[in-house]
Backbone and ligand atoms as CSV (ligand in chain L), in Angstrom:
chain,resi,resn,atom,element,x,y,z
A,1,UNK,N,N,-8.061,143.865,-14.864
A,1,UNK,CA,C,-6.758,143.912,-14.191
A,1,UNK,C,C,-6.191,142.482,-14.099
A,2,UNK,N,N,-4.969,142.224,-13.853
A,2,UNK,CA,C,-4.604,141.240,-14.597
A,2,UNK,C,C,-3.380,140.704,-12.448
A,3,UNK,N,N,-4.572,139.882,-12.101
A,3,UNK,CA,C,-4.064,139.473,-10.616
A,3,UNK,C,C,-3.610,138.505,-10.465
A,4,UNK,N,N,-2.404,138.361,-9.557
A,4,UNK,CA,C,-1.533,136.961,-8.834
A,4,UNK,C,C,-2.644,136.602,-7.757
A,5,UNK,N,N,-2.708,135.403,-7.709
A,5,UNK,CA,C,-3.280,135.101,-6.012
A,5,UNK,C,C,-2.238,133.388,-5.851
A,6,UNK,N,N,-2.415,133.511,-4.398
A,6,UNK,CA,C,-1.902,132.447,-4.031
A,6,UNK,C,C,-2.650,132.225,-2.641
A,7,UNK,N,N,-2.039,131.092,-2.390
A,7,UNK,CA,C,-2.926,130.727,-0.674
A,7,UNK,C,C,-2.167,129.653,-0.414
A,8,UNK,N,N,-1.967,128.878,0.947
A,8,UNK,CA,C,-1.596,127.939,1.458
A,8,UNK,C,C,-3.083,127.021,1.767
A,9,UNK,N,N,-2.618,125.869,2.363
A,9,UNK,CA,C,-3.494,124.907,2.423
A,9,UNK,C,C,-4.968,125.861,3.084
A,10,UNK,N,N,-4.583,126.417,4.208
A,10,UNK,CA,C,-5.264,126.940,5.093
A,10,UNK,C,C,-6.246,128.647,3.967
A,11,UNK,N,N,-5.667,129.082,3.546
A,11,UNK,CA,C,-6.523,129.997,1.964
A,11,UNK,C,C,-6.752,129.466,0.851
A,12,UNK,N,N,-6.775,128.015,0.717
A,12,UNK,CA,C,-7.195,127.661,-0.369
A,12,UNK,C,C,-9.175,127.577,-0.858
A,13,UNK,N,N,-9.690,127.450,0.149
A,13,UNK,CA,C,-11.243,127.555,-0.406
A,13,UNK,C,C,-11.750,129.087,-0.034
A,14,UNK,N,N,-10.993,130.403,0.513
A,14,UNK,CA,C,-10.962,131.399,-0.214
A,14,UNK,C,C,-10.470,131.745,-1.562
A,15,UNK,N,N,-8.948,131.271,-1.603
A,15,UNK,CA,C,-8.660,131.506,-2.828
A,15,UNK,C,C,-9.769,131.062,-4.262
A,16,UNK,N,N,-10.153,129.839,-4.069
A,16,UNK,CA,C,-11.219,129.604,-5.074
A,16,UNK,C,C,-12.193,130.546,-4.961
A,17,UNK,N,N,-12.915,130.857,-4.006
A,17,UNK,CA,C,-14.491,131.771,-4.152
A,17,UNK,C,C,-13.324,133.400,-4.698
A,18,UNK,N,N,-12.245,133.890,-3.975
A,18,UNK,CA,C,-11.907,135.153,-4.779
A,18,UNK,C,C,-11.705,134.996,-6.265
A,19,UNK,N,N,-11.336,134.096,-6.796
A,19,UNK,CA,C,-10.884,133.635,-8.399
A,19,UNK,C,C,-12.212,133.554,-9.123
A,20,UNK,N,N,-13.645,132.979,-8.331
A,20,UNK,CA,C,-14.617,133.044,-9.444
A,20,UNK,C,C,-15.348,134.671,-9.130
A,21,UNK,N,N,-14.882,134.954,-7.992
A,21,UNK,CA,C,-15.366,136.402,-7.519
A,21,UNK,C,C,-14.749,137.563,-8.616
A,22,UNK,N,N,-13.653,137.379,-8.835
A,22,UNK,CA,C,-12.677,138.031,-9.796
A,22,UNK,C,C,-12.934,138.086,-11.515
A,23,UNK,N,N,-13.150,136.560,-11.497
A,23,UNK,CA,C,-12.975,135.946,-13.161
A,23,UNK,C,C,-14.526,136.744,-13.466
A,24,UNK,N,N,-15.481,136.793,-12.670
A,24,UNK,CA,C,-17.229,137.168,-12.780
A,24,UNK,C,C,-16.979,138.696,-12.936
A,25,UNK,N,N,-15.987,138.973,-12.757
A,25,UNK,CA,C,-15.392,141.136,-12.525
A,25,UNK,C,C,-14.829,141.334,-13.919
A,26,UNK,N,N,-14.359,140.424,-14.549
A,26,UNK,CA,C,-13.814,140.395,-15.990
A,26,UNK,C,C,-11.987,140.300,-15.301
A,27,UNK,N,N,-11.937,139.945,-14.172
A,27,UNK,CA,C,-10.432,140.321,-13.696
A,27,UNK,C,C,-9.734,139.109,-14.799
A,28,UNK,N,N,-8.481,139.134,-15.132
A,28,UNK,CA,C,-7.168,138.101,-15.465
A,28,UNK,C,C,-7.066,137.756,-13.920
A,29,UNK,N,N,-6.793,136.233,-13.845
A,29,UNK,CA,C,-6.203,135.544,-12.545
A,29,UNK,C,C,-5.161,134.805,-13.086
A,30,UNK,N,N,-3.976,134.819,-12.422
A,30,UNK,CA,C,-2.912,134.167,-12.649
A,30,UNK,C,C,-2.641,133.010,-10.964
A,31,UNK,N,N,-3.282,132.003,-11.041
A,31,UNK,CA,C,-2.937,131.527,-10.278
A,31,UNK,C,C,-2.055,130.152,-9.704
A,32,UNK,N,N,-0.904,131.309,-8.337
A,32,UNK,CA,C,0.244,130.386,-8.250
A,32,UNK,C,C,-0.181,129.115,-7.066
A,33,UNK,N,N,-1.282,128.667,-7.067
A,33,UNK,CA,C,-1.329,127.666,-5.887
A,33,UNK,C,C,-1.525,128.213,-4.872
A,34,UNK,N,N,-1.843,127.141,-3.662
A,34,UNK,CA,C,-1.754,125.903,-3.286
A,34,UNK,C,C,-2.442,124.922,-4.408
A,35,UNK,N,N,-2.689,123.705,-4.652
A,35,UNK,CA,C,-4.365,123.282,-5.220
A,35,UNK,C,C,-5.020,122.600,-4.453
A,36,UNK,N,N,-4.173,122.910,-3.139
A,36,UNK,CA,C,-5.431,121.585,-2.666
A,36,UNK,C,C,-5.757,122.276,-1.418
A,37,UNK,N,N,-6.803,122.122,-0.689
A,37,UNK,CA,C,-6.668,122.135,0.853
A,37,UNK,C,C,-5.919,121.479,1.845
A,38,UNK,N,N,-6.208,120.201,1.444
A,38,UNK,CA,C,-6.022,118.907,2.174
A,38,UNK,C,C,-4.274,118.788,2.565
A,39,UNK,N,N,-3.208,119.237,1.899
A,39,UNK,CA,C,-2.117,118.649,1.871
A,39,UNK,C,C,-1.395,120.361,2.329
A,40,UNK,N,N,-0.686,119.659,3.430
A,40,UNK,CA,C,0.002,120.733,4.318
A,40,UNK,C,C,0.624,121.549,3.665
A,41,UNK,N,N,1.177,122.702,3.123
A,41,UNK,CA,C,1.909,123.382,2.346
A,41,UNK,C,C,3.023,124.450,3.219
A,42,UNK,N,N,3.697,125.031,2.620
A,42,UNK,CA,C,4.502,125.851,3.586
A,42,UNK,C,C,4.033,127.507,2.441
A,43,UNK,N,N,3.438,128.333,2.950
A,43,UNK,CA,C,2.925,129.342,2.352
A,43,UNK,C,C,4.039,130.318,1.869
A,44,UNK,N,N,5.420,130.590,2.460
A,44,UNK,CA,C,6.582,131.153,1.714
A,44,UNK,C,C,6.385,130.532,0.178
A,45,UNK,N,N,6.008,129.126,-0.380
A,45,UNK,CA,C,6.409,128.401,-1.615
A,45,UNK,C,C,5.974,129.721,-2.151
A,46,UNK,N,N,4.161,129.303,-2.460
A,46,UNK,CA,C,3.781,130.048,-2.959
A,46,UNK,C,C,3.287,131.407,-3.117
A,47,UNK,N,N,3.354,132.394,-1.681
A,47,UNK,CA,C,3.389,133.533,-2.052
A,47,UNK,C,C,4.725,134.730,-2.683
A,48,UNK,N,N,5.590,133.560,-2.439
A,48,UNK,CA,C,6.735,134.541,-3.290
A,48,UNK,C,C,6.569,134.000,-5.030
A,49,UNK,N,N,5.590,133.777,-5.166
A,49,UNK,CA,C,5.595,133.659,-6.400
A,49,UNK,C,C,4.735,134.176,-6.854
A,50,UNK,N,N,3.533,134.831,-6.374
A,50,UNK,CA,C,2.988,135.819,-6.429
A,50,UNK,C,C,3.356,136.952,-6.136
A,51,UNK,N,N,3.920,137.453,-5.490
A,51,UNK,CA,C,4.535,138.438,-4.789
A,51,UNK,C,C,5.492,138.929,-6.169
A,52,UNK,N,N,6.506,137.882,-6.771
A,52,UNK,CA,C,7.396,137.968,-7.934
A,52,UNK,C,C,6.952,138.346,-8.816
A,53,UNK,N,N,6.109,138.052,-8.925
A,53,UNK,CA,C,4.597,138.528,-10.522
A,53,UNK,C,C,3.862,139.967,-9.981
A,54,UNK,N,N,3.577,140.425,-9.257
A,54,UNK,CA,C,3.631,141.824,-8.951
A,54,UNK,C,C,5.328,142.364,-9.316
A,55,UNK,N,N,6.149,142.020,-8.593
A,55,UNK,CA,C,7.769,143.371,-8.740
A,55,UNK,C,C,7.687,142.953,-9.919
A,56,UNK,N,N,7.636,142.262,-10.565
A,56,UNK,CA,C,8.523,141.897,-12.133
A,56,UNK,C,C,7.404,142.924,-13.318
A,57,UNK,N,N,6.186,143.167,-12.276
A,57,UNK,CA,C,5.145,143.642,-13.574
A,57,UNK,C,C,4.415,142.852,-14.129
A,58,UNK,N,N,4.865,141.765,-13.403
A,58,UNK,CA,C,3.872,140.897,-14.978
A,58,UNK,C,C,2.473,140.508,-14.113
A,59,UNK,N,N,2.273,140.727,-12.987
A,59,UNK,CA,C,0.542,141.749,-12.374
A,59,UNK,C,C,0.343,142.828,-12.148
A,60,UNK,N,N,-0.285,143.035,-11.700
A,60,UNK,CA,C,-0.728,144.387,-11.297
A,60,UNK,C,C,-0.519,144.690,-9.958
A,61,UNK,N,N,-1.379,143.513,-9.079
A,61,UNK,CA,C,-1.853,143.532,-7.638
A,61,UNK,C,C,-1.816,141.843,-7.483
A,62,UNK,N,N,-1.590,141.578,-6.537
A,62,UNK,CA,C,-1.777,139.674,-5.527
A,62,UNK,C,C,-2.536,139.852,-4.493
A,63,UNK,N,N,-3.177,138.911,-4.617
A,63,UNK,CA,C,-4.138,138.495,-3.438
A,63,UNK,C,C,-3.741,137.734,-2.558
A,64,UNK,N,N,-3.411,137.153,-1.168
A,64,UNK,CA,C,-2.583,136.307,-0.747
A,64,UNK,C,C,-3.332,135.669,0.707
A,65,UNK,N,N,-3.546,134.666,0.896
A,65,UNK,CA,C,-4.399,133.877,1.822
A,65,UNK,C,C,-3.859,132.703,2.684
A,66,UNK,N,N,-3.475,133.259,3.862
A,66,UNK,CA,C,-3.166,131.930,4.702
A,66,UNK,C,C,-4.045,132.026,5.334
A,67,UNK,N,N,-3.408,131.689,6.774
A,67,UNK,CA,C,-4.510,131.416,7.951
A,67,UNK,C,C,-4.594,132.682,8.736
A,68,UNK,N,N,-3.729,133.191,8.915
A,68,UNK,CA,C,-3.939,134.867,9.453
A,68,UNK,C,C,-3.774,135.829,8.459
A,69,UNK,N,N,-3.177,135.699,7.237
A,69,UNK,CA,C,-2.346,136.711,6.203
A,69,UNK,C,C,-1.100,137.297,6.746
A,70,UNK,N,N,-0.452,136.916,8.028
A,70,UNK,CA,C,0.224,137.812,8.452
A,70,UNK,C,C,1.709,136.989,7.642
A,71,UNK,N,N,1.645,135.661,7.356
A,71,UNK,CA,C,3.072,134.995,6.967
A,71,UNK,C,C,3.026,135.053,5.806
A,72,UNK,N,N,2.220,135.444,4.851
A,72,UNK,CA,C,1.889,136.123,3.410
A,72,UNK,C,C,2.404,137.167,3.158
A,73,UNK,N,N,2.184,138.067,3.955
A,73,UNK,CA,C,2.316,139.787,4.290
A,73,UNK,C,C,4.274,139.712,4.505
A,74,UNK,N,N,4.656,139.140,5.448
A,74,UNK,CA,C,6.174,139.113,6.015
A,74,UNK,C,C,6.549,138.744,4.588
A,75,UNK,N,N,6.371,137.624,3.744
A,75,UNK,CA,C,7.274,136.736,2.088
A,75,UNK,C,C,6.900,138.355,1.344
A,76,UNK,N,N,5.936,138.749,1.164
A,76,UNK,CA,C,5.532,139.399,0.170
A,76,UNK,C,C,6.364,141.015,0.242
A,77,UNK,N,N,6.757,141.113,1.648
A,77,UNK,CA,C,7.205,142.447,1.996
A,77,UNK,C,C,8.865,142.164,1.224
A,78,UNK,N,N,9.469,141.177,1.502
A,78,UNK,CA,C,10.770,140.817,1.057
A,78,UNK,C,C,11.054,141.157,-0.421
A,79,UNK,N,N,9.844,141.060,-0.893
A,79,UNK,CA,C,10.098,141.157,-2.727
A,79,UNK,C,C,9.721,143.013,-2.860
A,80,UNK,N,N,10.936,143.026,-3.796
A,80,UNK,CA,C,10.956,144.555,-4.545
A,80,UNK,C,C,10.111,145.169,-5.331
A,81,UNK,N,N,9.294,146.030,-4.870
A,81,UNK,CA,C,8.475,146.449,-5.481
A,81,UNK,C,C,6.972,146.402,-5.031
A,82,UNK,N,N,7.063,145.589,-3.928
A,82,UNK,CA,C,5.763,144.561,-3.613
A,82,UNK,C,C,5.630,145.445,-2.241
A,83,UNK,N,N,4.069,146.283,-2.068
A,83,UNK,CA,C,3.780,146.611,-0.497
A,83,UNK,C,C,2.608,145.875,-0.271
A,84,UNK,N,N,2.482,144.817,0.326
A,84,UNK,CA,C,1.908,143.450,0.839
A,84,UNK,C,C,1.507,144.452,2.100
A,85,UNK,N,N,-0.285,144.468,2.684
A,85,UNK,CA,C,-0.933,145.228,3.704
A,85,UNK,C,C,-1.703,143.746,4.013
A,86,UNK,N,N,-1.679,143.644,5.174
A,86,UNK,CA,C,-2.970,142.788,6.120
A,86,UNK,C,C,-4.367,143.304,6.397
A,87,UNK,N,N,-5.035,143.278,5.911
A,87,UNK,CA,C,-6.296,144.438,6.620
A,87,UNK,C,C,-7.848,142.923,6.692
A,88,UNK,N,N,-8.183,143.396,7.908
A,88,UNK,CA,C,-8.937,142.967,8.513
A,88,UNK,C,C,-10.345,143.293,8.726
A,89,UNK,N,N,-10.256,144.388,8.191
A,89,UNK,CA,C,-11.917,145.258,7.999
A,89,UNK,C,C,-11.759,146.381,6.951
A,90,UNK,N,N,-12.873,146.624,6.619
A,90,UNK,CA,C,-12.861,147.336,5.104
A,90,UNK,C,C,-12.191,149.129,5.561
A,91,UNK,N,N,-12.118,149.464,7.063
A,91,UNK,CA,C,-11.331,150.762,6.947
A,91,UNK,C,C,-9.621,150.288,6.735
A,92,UNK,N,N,-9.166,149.508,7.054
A,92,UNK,CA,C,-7.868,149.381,6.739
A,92,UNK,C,C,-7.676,149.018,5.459
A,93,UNK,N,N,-8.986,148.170,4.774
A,93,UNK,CA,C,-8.641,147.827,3.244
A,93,UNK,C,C,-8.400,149.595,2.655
A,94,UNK,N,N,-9.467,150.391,2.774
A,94,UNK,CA,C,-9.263,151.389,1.976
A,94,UNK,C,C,-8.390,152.427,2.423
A,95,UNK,N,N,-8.053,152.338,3.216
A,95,UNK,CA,C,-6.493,153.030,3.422
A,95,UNK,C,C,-5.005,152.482,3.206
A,96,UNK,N,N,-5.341,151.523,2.994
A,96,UNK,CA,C,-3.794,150.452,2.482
A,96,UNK,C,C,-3.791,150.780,1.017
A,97,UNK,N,N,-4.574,151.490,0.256
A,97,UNK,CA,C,-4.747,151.991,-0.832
A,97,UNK,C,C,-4.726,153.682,-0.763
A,98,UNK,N,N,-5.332,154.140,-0.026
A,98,UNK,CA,C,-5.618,155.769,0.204
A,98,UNK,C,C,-4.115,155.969,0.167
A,99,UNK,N,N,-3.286,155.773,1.034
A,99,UNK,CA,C,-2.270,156.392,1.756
A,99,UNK,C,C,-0.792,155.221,1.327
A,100,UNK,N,N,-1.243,154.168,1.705
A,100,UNK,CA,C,0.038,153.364,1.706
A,100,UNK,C,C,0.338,152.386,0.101
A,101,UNK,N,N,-0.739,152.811,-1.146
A,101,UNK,CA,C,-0.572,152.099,-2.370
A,101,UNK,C,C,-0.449,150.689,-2.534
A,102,UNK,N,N,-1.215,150.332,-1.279
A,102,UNK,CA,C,-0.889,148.517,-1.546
A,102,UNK,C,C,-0.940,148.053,-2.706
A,103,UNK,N,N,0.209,147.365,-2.736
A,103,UNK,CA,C,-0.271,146.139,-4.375
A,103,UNK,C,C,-0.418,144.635,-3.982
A,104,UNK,N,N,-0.301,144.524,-2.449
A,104,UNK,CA,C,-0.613,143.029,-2.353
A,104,UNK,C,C,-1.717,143.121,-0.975
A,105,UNK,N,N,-2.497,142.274,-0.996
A,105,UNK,CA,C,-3.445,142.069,-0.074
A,105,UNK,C,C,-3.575,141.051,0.099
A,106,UNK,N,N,-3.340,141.324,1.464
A,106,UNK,CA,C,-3.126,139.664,2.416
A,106,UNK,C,C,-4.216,139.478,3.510
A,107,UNK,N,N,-4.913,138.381,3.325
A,107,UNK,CA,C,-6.383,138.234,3.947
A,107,UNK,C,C,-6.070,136.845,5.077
A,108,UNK,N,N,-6.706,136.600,6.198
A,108,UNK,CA,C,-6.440,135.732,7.265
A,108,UNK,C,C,-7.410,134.901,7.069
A,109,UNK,N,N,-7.459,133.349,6.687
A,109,UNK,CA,C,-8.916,132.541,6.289
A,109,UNK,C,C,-9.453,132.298,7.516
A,110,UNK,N,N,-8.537,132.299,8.811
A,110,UNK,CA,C,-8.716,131.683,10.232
A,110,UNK,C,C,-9.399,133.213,10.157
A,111,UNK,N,N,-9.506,134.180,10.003
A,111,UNK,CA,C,-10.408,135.674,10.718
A,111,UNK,C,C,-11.178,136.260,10.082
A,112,UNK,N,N,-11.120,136.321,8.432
A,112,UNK,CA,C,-11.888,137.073,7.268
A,112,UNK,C,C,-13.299,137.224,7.799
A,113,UNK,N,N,-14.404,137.278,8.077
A,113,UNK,CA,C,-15.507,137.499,7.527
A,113,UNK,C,C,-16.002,137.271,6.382
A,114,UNK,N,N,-16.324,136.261,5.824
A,114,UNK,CA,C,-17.007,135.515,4.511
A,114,UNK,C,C,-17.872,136.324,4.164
A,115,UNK,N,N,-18.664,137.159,4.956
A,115,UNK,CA,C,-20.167,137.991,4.547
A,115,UNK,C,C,-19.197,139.075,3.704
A,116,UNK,N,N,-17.911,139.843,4.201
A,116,UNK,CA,C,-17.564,141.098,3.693
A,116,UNK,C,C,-16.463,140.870,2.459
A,117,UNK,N,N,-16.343,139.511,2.687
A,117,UNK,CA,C,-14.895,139.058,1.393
A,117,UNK,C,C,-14.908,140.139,0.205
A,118,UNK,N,N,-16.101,140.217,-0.460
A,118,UNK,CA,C,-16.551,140.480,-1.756
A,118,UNK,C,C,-16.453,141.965,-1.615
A,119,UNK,N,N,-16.790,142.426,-0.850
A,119,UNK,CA,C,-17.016,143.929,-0.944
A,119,UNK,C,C,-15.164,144.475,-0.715
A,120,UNK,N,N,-14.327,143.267,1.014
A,120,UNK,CA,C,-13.601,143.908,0.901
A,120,UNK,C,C,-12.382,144.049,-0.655
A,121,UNK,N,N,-12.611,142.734,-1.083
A,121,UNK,CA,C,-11.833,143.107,-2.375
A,121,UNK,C,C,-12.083,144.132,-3.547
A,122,UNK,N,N,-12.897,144.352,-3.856
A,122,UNK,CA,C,-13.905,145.088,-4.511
A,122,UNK,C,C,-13.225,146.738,-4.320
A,123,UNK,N,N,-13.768,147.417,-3.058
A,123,UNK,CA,C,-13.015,147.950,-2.347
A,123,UNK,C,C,-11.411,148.068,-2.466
A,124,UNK,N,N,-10.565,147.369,-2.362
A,124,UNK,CA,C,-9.565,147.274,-2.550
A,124,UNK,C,C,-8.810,147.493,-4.024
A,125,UNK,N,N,-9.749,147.058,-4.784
A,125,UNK,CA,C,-9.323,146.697,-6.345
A,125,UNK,C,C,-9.586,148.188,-6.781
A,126,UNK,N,N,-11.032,148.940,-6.164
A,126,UNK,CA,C,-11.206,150.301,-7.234
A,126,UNK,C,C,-10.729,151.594,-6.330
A,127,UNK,N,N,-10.496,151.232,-5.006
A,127,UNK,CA,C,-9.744,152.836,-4.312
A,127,UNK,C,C,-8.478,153.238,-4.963
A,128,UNK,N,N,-8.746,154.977,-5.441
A,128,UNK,CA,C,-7.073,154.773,-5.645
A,128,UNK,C,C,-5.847,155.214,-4.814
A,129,UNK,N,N,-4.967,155.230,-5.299
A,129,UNK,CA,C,-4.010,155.901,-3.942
A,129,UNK,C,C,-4.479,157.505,-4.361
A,130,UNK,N,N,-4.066,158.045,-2.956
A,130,UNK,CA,C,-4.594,159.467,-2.914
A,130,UNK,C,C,-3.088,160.599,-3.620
A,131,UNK,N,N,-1.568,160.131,-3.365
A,131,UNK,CA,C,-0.331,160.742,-4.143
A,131,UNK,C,C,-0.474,161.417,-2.778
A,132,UNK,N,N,0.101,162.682,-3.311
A,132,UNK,CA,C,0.923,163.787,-2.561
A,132,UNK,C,C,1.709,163.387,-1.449
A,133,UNK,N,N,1.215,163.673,-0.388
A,133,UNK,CA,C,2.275,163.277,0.784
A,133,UNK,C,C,2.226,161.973,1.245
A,134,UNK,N,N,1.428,161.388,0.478
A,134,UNK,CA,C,1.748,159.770,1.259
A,134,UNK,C,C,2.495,159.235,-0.158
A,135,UNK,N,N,2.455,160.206,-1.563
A,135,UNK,CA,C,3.568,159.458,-2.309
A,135,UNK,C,C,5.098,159.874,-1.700
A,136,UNK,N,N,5.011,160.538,-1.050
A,136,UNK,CA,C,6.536,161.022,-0.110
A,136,UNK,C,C,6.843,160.144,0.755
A,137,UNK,N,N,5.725,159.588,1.606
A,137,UNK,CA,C,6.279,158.343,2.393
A,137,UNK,C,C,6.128,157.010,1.959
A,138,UNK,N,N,5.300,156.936,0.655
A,138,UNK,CA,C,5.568,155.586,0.190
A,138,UNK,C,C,7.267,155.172,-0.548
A,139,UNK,N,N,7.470,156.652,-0.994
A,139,UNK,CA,C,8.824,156.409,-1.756
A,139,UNK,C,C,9.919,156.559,-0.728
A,140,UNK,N,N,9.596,156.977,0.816
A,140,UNK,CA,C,10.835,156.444,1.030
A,140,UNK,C,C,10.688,154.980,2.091
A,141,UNK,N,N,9.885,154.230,1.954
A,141,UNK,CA,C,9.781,152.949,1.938
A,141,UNK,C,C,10.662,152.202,0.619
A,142,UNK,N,N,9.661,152.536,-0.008
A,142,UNK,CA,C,10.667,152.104,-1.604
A,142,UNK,C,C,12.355,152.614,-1.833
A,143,UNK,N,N,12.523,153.598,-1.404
A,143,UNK,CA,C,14.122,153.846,-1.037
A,143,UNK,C,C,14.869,152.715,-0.278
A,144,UNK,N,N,14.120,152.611,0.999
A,144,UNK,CA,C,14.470,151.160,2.058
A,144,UNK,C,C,15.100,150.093,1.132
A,145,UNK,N,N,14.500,149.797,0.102
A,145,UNK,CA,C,14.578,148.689,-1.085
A,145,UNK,C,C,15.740,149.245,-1.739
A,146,UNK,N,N,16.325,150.251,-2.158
A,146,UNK,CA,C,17.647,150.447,-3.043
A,146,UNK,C,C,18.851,150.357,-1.777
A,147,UNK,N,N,18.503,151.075,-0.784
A,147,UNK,CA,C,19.680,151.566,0.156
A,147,UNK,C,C,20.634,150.247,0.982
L,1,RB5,C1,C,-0.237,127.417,8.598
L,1,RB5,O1,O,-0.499,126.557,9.639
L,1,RB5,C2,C,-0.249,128.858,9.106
L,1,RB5,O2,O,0.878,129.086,9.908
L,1,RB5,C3,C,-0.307,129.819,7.954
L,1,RB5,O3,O,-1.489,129.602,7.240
L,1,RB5,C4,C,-0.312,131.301,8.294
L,1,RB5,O4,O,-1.317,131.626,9.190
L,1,RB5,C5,C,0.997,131.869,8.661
L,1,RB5,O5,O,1.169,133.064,8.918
């Protein structure tokens, strides 16, 4: 599968362990930054540029890493096409997929759990959406976006 990730200063030494976590899965990583830890960043830069590479198609799914995921989640919701979920433990990872079709996953570096990183992406990457009636309420989310 062929993934955006991005992170701000504060997801940047997640973002590295998900990228060799990924690249070791046979995943494509397309990655839009931060590069550093060290140097303050403003996380809008780069998750709308991940976020853009999901609507446009040219990913699949983004991975997205600040310090809570929650200012990842808000940039990523703005872009068309893009349902950016926060999840914090592996039952919300697999229902942001079951029911709500996430294509972006937004992780908190200040809260993650380092022991479950691996599984929760993992998790995330092979659940699929379940359709029927939650493709009824995903599409009229996605309506929200034309209207
Ligand atoms: C940066 O200090 C911090 O605000 C950012 O990483 C994120 O947590 C925002 O939602």
């Amino acid at each position: 599968m062929k993934i955006a990730l991005a992170s701000d200063h504060r997801g940047f030494e997640f973002k590295n362990m998900i990228t060799t976590f990924l690249s070791n899965l046979g995943h494509e990583i397309v990655d839009y930054g931060t590069l550093n830890g060290t140097d303050s960043v403003d996380y809008p830069d780069y998750g709308l540029q991940a976020a853009t590479a999901v609507g446009r198609g040219e990913c699949e799914r983004a991975i997205l890493i600040c310090g809570t995921g929650l200012g990842m989640s808000l940039v990523a919701n703005k872009v068309k096409g893009v349902r950016a979920t926060v999840c914090h433990d592996l039952y919300t990872v697999e229902m942001s997929r079951k029911h709500n079709d996430s294509n972006a996953l937004c992780l908190g570096a200040d809260v993650v759990d380092e022991n479950l990183l691996e599984k929760k992406i993992k998790l995330w990457l092979e659940t699929p959406f379940e359709g029927g009636r939650h493709a009824r309420r995903v599409g009229k989310i996605m309506d929200i976006e034309s209207s």
